[in-house]
C-alpha positions in Angstrom: -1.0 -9.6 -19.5 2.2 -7.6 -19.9 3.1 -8.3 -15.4 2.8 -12.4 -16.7 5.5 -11.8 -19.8 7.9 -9.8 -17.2 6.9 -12.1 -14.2 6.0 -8.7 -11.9 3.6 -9.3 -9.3 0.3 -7.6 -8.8 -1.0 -7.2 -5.4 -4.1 -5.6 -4.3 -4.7 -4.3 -1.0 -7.4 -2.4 0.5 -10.8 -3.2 3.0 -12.4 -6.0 3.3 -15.7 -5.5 0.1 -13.8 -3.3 -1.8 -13.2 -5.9 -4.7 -9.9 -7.4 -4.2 -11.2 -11.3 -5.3 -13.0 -9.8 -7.7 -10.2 -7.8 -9.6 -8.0 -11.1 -9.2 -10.5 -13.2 -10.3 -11.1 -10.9 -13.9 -7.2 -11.1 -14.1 -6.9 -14.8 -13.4 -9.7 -15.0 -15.8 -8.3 -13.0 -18.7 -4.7 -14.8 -18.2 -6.7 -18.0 -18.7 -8.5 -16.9 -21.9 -4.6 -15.7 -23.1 -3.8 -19.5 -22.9 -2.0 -19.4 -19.0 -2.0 -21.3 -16.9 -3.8 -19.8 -13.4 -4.1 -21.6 -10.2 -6.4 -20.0 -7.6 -6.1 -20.5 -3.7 -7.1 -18.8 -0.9 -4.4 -18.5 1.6 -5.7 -20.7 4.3 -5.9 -24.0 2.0 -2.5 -23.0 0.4 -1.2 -23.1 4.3 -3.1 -25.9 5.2 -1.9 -28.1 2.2 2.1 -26.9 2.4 1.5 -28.2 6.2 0.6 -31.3 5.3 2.8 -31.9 3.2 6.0 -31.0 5.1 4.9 -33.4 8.2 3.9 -36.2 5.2 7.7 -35.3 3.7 6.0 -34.4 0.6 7.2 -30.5 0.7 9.3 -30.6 -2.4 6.1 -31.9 -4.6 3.7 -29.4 -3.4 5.6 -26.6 -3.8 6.8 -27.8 -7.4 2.5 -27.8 -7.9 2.9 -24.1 -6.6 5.6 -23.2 -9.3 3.8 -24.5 -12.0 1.3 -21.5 -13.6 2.4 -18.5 -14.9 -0.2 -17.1 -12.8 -0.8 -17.9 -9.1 -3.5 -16.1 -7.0 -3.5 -16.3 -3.3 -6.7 -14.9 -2.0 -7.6 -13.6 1.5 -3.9 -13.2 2.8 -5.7 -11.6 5.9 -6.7 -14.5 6.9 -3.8 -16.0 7.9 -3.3 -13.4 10.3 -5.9 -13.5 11.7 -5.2 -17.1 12.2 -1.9 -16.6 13.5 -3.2 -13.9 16.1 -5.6 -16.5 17.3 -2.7 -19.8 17.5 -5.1 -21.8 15.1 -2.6 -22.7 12.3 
C-alpha cells in the first residue's frame, strides 16, 4: 500500500474486459484489509451526486465526503464521455 503512504495515484487504463474494476477492486480491497478507509464509485453516480448537490448548495459537504478515505476509486471514467458526447449529463 506504499501509493496510499505517499498519496500517488494509480490509474489503469486499457479496453473495455481487460480487468480494470477488477484490479481496483483487489486494491480497494487489500487497502481495506490494511485498516483504510476506501470509498468505491463509479463515475456516473459520483457526477450525478456532485450535481445535485451544487443546485441543492450542498457542494462543500459532498466533496468534503469525497476527501475523506485514503483511498478513492472512481470506476468507469469512460462513461462520462460517452455521456458527454451524447448531452445526457
Amino acid at each position: 500500500m506504499r501509493f496510499v503512504e505517499a498519496w500517488e495515484n494509480v490509474i489503469f487504463l486499457g479496453l473495455p474486459g481487460t480487468g480494470k474494476t477488477h484490479l481496483a477492486m483487489a486494491l480497494a480491497l487489500k487497502a481495506c484489509q490494511a485498516s483504510y478507509h476506501v470509498l468505491f464509485a463509479p463515475a456516473v453516480d459520483m457526477v450525478q451526486e456532485l450535481l445535485e448537490a451544487q443546485r441543492t448548495r450542498t457542494l462543500g459537504p459532498a466533496l468534503r465526503r469525497l476527501d475523506r478515505p485514503h483511498v478513492l476509486v472512481i470506476d468507469e471514467l469512460g462513461h462520462i464521455c460517452q455521456m458527454y458526447e451524447l448531452r445526457i449529463l
